[in-house]
N, C-alpha and C positions, 0 to 999 in steps of 0.2 A: 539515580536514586529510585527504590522502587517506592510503588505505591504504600505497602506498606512502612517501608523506613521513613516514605514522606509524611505519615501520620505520628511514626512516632513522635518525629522530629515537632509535630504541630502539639503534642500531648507532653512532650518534656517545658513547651514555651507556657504553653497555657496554663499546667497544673505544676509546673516546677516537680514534677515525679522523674522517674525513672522508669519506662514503657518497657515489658516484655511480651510479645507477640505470645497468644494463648491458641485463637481459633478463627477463623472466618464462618460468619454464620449468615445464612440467607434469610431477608427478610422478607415479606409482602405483608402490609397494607391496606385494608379494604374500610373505605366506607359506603353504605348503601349501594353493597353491592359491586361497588367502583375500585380499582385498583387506587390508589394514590401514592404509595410510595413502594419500590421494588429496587432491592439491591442486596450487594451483600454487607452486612458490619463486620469490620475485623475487632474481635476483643482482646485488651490487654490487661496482663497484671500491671498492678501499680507501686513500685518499690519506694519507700518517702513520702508518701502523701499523706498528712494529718488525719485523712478524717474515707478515704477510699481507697479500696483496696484490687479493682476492676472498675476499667474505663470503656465505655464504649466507642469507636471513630470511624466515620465514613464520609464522601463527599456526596453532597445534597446535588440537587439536578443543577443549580448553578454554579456548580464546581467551587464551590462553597466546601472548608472542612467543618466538620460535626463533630463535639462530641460530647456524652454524657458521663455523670461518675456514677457508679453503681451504687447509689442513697438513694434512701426512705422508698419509694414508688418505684422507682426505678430497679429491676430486678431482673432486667435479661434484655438482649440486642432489641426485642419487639416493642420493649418498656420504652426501652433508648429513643427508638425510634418516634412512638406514638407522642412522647411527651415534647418533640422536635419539633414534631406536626404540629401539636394545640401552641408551642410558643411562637412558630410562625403566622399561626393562623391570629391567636391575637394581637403578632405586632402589626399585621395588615391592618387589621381592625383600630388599631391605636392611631395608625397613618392615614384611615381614612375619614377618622372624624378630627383631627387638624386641619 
């Protein structure tokens, strides 16, 4: 299975859609100056999904899959990306004041 059929495979479980391979787009990252996240996102369309009609999917640095739906804020692999960051960053935040 390639990488990408392995994502759709993760996008047909997750969003019950139907995943058509669109594009690979490269991302970078930066805050203050700093790389933080560098890779490429594969984008797909999304055939059956209520409410998205482009999904974004990539794996995180710990081989982790990602993905986002193209709503509200979300509007391009960078959007995808950046909003991955702040939700990781405040689940750390959540787990460290437990």
């Amino acid at each position: 299975m390639t990488p990408i059929e392995e994502l759709a495979e993760v996008i047909r479980k997750l969003h019950g859609a139907q995943p058509t391979h669109r594009e690979s787009v490269p991302v970078k990252e930066t805050f203050k100056g700093e790389t933080v996240w560098e890779g490429i996102v594969e984008v797909f369309d999304l055939i059956g999904h209520p409410r998205a009609a482009i999904v974004y999917a990539w794996k995180n640095d710990a081989d982790h899959h990602v993905t986002a739906l193209h709503l509200g804020p979300i509007k391009s692999a960078a959007d995808a990306v950046r909003a991955a960051i702040v939700q990781e960053f405040r689940s750390l935040e959540s787990a460290e004041e437990t």
